[in-house]
Structures are given as structure tokens and as C-alpha cells.
C-alpha distance (Angstrom), angle and dihedral (degrees) to the residues before:
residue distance angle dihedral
X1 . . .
X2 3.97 . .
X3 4.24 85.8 .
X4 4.44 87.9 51.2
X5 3.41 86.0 49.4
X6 4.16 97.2 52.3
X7 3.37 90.3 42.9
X8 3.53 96.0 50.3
X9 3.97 83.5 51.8
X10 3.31 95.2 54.0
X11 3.92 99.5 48.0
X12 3.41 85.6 45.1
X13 4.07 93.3 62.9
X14 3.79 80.9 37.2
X15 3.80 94.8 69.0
X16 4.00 94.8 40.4
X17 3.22 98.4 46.9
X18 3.93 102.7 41.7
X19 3.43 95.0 78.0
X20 3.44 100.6 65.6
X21 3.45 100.9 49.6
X22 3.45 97.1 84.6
X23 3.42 118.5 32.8
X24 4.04 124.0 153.4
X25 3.84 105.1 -118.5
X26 4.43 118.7 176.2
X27 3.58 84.8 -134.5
X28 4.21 81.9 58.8
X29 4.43 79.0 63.5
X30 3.88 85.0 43.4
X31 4.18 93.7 55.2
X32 3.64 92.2 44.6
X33 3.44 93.1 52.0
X34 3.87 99.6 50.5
X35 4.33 83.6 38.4
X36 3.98 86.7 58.4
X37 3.72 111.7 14.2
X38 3.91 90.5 168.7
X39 4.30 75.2 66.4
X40 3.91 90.0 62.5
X41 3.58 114.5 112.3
X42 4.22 91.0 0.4
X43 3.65 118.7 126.7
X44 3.89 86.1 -96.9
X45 4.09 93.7 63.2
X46 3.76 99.6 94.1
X47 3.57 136.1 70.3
X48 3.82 90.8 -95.0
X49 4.16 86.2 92.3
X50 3.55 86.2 82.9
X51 3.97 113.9 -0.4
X52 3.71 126.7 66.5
X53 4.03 93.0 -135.2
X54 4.05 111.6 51.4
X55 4.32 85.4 -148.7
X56 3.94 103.2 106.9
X57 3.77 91.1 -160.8
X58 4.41 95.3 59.2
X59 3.69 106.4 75.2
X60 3.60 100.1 -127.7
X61 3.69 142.2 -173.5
X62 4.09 118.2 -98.0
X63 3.49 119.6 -107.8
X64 4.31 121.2 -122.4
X65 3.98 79.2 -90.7
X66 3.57 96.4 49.6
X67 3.73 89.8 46.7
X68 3.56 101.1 53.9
């Protein structure tokens, strides 16, 4: 009953915390940028690496990318 009960617990903090461990920040675009400068101003410098709309304001769906 004691090992239900911890695992329970721990799928509990699981689900609550989940969520916020990835979460699509501009300053995200900003860190890859200064990680891979030669990146800047590519095809791949826009939200569009992981998001199926490139605004950073709409919440929008990931892409198969972003998803995996």
C-alpha cells in the first residue's frame, strides 16, 4: 500500500509539473541564436523549428520537430 501511495505521489507531481517544462519563450529564439550564430538569419532562425505559426505572440501547435 505504502509503494501505491509513492507512486501515486510521484505521478501526481508528474502531471503538475509537466507542463512547464517546456514552454516556448522568444528569449528560447534569442539563446539559439547566440548558441549558433552561423544559425542567425538562416531559414532555421524563427519559431517555425518547432511551432507551426512563426508569430511568437499566437499560441500555436508544435510542429513533428517540436514534438519529438
Amino acid at each position: 500500500m505504502k509503494r501505491f501511495l509513492s507512486a501515486v505521489f510521484m505521478a501526481a507531481v508528474l502531471v503538475m509539473f509537466a507542463p512547464s517544462m517546456a514552454f516556448a519563450k522568444s528569449s528560447y529564439q534569442t539563446s539559439f541564436t547566440n548558441a549558433y550564430p552561423q544559425a542567425d538569419n538562416s531559414r532555421i532562425d524563427s519559431c517555425l523549428i518547432c511551432h507551426t505559426n512563426a508569430n511568437p505572440n499566437v499560441n500555436s501547435a508544435r510542429n513533428a520537430y517540436g514534438t519529438a
